[in-house]
N, C-alpha and C positions, 0 to 999 in steps of 0.2 A: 967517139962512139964506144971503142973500148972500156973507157976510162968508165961510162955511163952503164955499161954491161955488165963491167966489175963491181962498178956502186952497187947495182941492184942486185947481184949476188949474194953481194953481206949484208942489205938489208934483209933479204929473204932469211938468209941463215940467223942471222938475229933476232929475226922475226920469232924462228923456227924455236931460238930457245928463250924465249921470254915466254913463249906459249907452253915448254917442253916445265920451263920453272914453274909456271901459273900451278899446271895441273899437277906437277909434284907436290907441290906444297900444299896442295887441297884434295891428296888421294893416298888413303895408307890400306896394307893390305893386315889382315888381318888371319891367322891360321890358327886353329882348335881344334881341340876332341870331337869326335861328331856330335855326341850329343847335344851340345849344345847350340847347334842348328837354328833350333825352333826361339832360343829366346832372342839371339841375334838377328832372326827375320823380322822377331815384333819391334826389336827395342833400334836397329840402324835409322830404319825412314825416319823414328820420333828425333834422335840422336841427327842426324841429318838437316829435320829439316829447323830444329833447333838452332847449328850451327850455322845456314845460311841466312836465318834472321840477325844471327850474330855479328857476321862477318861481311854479311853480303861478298858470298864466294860459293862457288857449290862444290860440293865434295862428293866424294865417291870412296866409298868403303867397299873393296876387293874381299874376300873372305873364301878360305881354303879349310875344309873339313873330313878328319880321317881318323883311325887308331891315335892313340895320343904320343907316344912314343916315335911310333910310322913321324907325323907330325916332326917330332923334335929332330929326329935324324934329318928327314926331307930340307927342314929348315939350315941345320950344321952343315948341311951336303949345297946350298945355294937358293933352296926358295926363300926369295926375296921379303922374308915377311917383316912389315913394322911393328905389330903386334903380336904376341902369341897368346892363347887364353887355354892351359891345362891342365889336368888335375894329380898332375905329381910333383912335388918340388923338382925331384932327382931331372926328372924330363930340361924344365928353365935351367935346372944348376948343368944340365950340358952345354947347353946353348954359353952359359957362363963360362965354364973352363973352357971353351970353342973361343971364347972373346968376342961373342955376337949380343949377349946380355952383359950389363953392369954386374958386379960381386956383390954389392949392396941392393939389388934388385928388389930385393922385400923389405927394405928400409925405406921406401923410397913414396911406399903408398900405404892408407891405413890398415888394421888388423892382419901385417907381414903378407898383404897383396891377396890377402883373399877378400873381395867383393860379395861372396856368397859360397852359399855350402851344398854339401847333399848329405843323404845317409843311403846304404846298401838297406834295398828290400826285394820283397817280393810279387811278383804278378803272376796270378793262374785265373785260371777261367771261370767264368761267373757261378755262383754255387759253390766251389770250391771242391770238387769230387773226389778229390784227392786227400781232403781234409789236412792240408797242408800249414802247419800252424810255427813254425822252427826249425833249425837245421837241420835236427836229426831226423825230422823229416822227410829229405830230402835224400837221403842215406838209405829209405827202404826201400824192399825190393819191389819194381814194378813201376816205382816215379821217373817219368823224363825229367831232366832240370837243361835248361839250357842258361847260360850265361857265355861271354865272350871270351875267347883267348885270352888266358893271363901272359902269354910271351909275345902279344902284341899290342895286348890293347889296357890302357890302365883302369879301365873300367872293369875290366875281366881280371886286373891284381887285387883290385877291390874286394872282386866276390870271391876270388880262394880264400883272401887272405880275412875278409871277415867268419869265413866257413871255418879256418885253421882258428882263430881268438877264439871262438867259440869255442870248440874241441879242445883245445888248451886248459878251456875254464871249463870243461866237465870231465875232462877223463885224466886219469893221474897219472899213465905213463906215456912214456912216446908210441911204445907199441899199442898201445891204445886209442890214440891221435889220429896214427898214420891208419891204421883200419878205418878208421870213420872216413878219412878222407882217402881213402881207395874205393868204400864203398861209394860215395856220393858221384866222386871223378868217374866210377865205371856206367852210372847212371846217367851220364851227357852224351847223347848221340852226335851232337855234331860240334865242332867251337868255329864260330863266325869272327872276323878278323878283328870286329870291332863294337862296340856297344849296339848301335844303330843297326846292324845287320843281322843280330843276335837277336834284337826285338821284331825287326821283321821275317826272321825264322818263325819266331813265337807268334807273332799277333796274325801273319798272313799267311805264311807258308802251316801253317796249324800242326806245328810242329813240337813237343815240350808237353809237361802240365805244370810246369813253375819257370818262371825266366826271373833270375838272380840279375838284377842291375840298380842303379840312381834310382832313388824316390822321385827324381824330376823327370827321368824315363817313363818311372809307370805312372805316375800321377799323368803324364800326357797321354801313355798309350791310353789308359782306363776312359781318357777326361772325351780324346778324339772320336777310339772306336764303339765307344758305347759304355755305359756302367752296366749295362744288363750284359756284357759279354767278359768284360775282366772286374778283377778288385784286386785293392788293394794290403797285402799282409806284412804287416809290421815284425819281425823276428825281435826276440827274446833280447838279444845282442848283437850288435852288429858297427861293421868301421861307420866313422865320420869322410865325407868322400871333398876334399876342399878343394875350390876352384879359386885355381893361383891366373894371374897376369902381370905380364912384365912385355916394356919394349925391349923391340931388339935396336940396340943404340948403333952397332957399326953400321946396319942399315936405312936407320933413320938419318945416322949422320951423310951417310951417301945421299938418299935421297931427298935429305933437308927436308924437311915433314917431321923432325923431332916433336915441336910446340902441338903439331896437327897429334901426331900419337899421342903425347905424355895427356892434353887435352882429352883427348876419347878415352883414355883408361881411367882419368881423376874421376870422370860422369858417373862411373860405374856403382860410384859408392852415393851418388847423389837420387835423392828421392824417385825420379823418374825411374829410374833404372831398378833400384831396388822392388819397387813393386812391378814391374814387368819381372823381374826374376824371381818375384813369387808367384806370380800370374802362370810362369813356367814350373811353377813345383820345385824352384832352387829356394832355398833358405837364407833368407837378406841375411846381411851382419847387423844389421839396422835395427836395433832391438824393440822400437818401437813398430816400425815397421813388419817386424815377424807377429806381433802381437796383433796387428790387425788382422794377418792370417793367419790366426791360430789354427782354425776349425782343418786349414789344410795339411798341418804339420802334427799330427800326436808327436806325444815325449817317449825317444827313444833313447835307452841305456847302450851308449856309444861308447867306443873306444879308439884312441889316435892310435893308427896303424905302426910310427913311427917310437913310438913310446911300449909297444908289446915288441915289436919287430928289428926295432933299430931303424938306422936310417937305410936310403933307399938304396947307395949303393951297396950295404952289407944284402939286403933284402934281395935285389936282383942275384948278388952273387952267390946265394943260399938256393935262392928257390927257382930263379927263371933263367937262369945260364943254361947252355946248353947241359945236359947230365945233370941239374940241379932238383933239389927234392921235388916240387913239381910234377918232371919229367921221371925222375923214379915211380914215384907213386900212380901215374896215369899210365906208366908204360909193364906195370907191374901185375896190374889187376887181372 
């Protein structure tokens, strides 16, 4: 009787992980910048139910959405993510030096793991009352500008840092720079922790008469809340905003789900997905693919932040450290 009680002990426990392997191997968790929310809601079920005609297995895609930085730390700190999808190299290259990402992480997928793109613009309210046309714009007296936190959210590095290329490329001295950018930064009532929460400052809380974020931001808020209540303004000059992914491999090796992740991130350059991320207002790498949405993408005179700025860890340690120009210039005005 014992012997038979024992049996069925360690079947049960065997049972317990044969079922515990099944659903690892057909569930990866997946963590990103908020914005990009809305393309990951249209494009999992398609992606999903794709893979269980494949496989005949069902999967489940978990997904964690925040500040993107917020994001990479939470990650190095223990959320368990298989995936990350964010829009600053420096954010994966932590996860790298952490030894949660490969070192070759951008080698590893096409166009050094960008999937698609965006560009920094602008959204103000229908009519445009503001006559809001450029940055310097944004700099006069009596404009709200709202965008997000540049010391938490990389969307919000984005818009300083396309506000500061600009200013670089029209005024000649530094003191001339950093005025433009005291006056614009004195002009932000409030900074929201993160892309998503800054638009909904803007679009609900009816707060702002310009919100600085992603073309794939406003081309949704514009496309959701109505074209007769926003539009969309294209600036003179402005960053290129690239959506990198990368697995986290010490993760996936844990939870065996490697094939399941490296699988879900190859899709992303695959037809399906590209026009869902122009659907969303992201810019395919897919160049035929952008050409069939043209109509949604005018040509903008971009510049890689990287390439005016240096890279990311000079950038942070310049402008968003604690005491860093940023924090002079906003705390100065």
């Amino acid at each position: 009787m014992k012997k038979s009680a024992k049996t069925t002990k360690w079947r049960i426990l065997l049972a317990s992980l044969i079922s515990f392997s099944a659903v690892a191997d057909d569930s990866i968790l997946v963590v990103s910048y908020d914005v990009i929310r809305d393309y990951y809601k249209q494009y999992n079920p398609l992606y999903i139910q794709a893979y269980q005609q494949q496989h005949q297995a069902r999967l489940n895609i978990a997904q964690s959405f925040g500040g993107a930085s917020k994001q990479a730390i939470a990650v190095r700190n223990g959320l368990p993510a298989d995936v990350v999808t964010l829009n600053q190299q420096n954010d994966v290259d932590l996860l790298a030096e952490s030894g949660l990402v490969a070192p070759d992480w951008q080698q590893r997928y096409p166009n050094q793991a960008i999937p698609f793109s965006s560009v920094t613009v602008f959204l103000v309210r229908k009519g445009n009352p503001k006559q809001i046309h450029d940055w310097n714009d944004l700099a006069q007296q009596g404009v709200s500008v709202i965008f997000a936190n540049p010391k938490t959210s990389g969307n919000g590095r984005y818009a300083y840092l396309s506000a500061l290329g600009y200013a670089k490329q029209q005024y000649h001295t530094e003191t001339q720079v950093h005025d433009f950018m005291r006056k614009l930064l004195k002009n932000i009532p409030i900074f929201d922790a993160g892309a998503r929460a800054a638009s909904i400052t803007f679009t609900q809380r009816q707060i702002g008469d310009v919100l600085v974020t992603p073309e794939n931001e406003a081309g949704l808020a514009a496309h959701a809340l109505g074209a007769d209540q926003f539009e969309v303004v294209y600036p003179s000059y402005s960053a290129s905003v690239d959506v990198f992914v990368a697995e986290v491999t010490k993760n996936t090796t844990r939870h065996k789900n490697s094939q399941t992740a490296q699988d879900f991130i190859a899709s992303l350059w695959q037809d399906t997905a590209q026009r869902v991320a122009a659907e969303n207002y992201f810019r395919p790498s897919n160049p035929t693919i952008l050409s069939e949405y043209q109509v949604r993408f005018p040509s903008v005179k971009t510049f890689n932040i990287n390439q005016v700025f240096g890279d990311w860890a000079t950038i942070n340690q310049q402008h968003f450290a604690d005491g860093a120009l940023f924090d002079q210039l906003y705390l100065s005005q």
